[in-house]
C-alpha positions, 0 to 999 in steps of 0.5 A, spaced: 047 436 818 046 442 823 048 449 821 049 456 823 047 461 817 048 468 819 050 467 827 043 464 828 043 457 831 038 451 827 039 445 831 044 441 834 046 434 832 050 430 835 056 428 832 056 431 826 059 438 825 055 444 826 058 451 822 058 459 825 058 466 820 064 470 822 061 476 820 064 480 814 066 475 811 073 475 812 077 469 808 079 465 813 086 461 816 087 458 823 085 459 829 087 457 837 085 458 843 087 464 849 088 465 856 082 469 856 077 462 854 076 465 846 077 462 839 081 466 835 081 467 828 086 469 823 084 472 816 087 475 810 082 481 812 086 486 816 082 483 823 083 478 828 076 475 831 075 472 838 068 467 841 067 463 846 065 456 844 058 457 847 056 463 844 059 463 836 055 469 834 057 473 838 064 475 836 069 481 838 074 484 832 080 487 833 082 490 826 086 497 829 094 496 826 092 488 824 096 486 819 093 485 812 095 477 813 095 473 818 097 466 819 099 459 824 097 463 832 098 460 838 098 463 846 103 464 849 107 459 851 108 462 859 101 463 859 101 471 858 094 474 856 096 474 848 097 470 843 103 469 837 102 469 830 105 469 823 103 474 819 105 475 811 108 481 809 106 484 801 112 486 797 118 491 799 114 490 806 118 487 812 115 481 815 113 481 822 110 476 828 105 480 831 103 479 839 097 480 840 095 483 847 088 479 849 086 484 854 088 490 851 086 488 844 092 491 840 097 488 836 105 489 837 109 487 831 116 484 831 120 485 825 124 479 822 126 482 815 124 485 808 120 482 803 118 475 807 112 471 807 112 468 815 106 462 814 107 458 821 109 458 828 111 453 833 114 453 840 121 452 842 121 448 849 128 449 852 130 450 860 129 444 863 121 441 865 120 443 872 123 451 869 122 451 862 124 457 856 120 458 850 122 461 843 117 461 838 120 458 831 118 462 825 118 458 818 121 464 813 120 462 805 123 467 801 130 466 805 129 459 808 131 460 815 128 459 821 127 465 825 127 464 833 123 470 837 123 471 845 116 471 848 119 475 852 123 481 851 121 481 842 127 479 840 129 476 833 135 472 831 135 466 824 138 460 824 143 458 817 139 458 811 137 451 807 141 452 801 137 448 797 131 451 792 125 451 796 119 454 799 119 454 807 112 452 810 110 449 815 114 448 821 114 444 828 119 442 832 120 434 835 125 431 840 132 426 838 130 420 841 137 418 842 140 424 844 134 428 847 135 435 843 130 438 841 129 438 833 126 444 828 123 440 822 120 444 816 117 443 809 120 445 804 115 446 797 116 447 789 113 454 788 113 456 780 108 462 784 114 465 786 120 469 783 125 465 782 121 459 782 122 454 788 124 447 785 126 443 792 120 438 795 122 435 802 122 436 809 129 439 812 131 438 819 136 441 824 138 441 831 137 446 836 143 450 836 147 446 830 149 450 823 148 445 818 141 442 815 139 436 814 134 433 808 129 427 808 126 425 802 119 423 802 119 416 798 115 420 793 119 427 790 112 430 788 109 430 795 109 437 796 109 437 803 104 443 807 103 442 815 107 439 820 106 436 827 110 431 832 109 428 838 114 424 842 114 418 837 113 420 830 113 427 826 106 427 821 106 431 815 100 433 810 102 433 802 099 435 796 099 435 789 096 430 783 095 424 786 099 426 793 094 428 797 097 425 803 099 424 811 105 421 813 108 419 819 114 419 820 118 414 825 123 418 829 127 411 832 127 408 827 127 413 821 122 410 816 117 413 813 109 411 813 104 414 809 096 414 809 092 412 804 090 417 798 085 423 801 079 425 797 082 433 797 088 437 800 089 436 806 091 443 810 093 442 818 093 437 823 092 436 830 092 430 836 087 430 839 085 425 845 085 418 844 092 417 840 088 420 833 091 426 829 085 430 825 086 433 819 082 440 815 081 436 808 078 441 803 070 438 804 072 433 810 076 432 817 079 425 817 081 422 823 087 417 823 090 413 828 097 414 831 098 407 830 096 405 824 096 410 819 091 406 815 087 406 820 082 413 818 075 415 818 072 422 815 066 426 816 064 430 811 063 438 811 058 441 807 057 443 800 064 447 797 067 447 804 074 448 803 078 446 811 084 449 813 085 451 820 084 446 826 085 446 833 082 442 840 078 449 843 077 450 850 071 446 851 074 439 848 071 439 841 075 440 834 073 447 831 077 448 823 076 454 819 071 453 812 076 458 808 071 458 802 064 459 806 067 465 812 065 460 817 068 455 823 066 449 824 066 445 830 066 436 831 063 435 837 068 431 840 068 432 847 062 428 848 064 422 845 071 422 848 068 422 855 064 416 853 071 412 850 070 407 855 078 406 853 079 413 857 076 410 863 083 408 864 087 414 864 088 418 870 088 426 872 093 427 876 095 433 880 102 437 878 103 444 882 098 447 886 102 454 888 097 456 894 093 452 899 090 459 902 088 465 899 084 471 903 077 473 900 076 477 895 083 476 891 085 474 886 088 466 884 092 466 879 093 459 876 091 455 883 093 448 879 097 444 873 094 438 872 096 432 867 092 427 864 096 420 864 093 413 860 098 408 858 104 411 861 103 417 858 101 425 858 095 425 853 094 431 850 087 434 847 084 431 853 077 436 855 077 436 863 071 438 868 074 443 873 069 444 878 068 449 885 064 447 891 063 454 895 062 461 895 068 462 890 069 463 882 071 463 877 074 469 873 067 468 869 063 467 876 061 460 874 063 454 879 064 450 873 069 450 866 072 446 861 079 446 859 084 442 854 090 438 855 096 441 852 101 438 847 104 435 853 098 432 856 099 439 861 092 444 863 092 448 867 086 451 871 083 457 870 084 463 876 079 463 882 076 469 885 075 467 892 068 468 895 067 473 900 067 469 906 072 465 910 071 457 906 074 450 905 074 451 897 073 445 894 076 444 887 076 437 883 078 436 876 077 431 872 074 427 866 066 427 866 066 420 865 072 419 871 071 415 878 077 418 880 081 425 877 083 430 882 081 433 889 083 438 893 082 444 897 084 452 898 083 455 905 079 461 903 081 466 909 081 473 912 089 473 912 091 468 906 097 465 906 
């Protein structure tokens, strides 16, 4: 197994997880990508810590006005330069979600109130495909509501509060397939950390909009429920607890619940990546687990005393976690073996938006293409995608070549181009590695643009 000690590379080993220093030791909790191509990293250390999958050692910290805790983050939904987090306030102090700003490097805290412990965000999809609105919807423990944030004006308002006596965690958001509304699904836990004790173990749901919540019990009352994920069929949920190291999945149609077989350690958060597989940051292993058989699961096994949390699909197709124990992240090459899953050879990269098919030279090109991969009739989320440029123009970094991921809607899109100093038919093409046939197109690359 190949490790990074003190931000040095070793040796690379194919398919087995390499792990990188985060300087000064933070502890650890989740991680995303931004706009800017970066990893980010929260901690319970006062900073945020941004890297490039390329160059892991060479991290950038944003410490001034951080919070003390940080939690869940996501980018922004509307493809601003900032991301979103949640962040745990100490006592007496109010509970915030901050936004931080990628180019400026600040962070900008809205208020939700006093004395709340915001563990983790989702995204809200509403408005309508071709002209979506966004909300971010923040689990709040200590008054059990849900609490909506506009990304784009800051501002707050909450849901009705779950009456029952539990601890809010982890939260997504999933569609009704009867109805088509969308969803919010929360775990709610026993907590005798807290005061008064929280006794209520179960996931709450309501709809969008309604007043009233619902309470689904899981076959097992002492499953004590952490993280949550959905996607159009099922909501998946982590569980802890003596013998309740779990995943289940719930079946949104039919309303039955299916679960894993027992788990080695506790299992944190989860992430769909390409393939229909969902992966799992599990103490000292990343499980791998079929969507269409929740038995059906693999492990691979992390260093010595290694303690998973965080995990998410980064810019360059790969499955990167943080290692809370050690102050690493971690990194699975993922992104190899996809391209060589022959089943992937039948899915298809296809073009969604191209706003412009001209630009004058030297300008900016602002989000030139949306794409979608498609296999078996559907988007794919996690799917790593080659861009490439052939011409005089670049991308924003100046390479002619980039690697971006697929959404949780199976959507990408392509980073903005430079066009290049002269007059040229710029070729642009998308698409797996491994694909015969992804997308190609072109921008004319003028003197007057268009």
């Amino acid at each position: 197994m190949a490790l990074l000690v003190l931000g040095k590379r070793v040796r690379r080993v194919a398919s087995q997880p390499q792990e990188y220093q985060i300087n000064g030791g933070p502890t650890l909790q989740s991680l995303a990508t931004g706009k800017d191509g970066r990893i980010w990293v929260t901690t319970r250390s006062s900073q945020l810590v941004g890297f490039a999958p390329e160059a892991p050692a060479e991290q950038t910290a944003a410490s001034y006005f951080a919070p003390q805790y940080g939690a869940r983050i996501l980018a922004d939904p509307y493809g601003n330069n900032r991301m979103w987090f949640a962040a745990p306030a100490t006592p007496n102090m109010i509970d915030p979600v901050f936004e931080f700003n990628l180019s400026q490097r600040t962070f900008t805290a809205h208020p939700l109130q006093r004395e709340g412990t915001p563990e983790d965000i989702a995204l809200v999809k509403l408005g309508t495909e071709t002209s979506p609105r966004w909300m971010l919807a923040v689990s709040e423990p200590k008054n059990r509501y849900v609490a909506l944030l506009d990304p784009k004006d800051g501002n707050a308002s909450m849901t009705p509060a779950i009456t029952e006596n539990t601890w809010l965690w982890g939260i997504t958001v999933a569609i009704d397939p009867s109805t088509r509304k969308q969803q919010y699904w929360v775990a709610g836990q026993s907590n005798t950390a807290v005061s008064p004790a929280a006794t209520v173990n179960g996931i709450f749901r309501m709809t969008v909009g309604a007043s009233q919540w619902d309470k689904l019990t899981l076959p097992n009352a002492a499953a004590r429920p952490v993280y949550l994920a959905a996607d159009e069929e099922s909501v998946w949920v982590t569980t802890q607890g003596s013998g309740q190291n779990l995943v289940w999945r719930y079946d949104l149609q039919v309303g039955t619940w299916t679960v894993s077989d027992q788990l080695q350690s506790a299992p944190w958060q989860l992430v769909f990546g390409p393939n229909k597989y969902v992966w799992v940051a599990a103490g000292q292993y990343l499980y791998k687990i079929a969507k269409a058989d929740i038995k059906n699961k693999s492990s691979i096994q992390l260093p010595p005393s290694s303690s998973a949390m965080g995990i998410c699909v980064g810019p360059d197709g790969n499955i990167w976690y943080t290692n809370q124990s050690k102050s690493f992240v971690g990194m699975y090459p993922l992104a190899t073996l996809a391209a060589r899953d022959h089943s992937l050879m039948f899915g298809q990269t296809q073009l969604v938006e191209q706003p412009q098919t001209s630009a004058r030279v030297g300008t900016t090109i602002g989000r030139p293409l949306t794409v979608e991969f498609v296999a078996t009739g559907r988007r794919v989320p996690g799917i790593p995608l080659t861009c490439r440029l052939d011409g005089r123009s670049s991308f924003a970094d100046g390479g002619s070549v980039v690697v971006i991921t697929t959404d949780v809607e199976g959507r990408a899109v392509v980073p903005d181009i430079v066009a290049g100093p002269e007059v040229e038919e710029l070729g642009l093409s998308v698409g797996l590695e491994c694909e015969t046939t992804g997308v190609r197109t072109s921008i004319d690359i003028t003197k007057t643009g268009g």
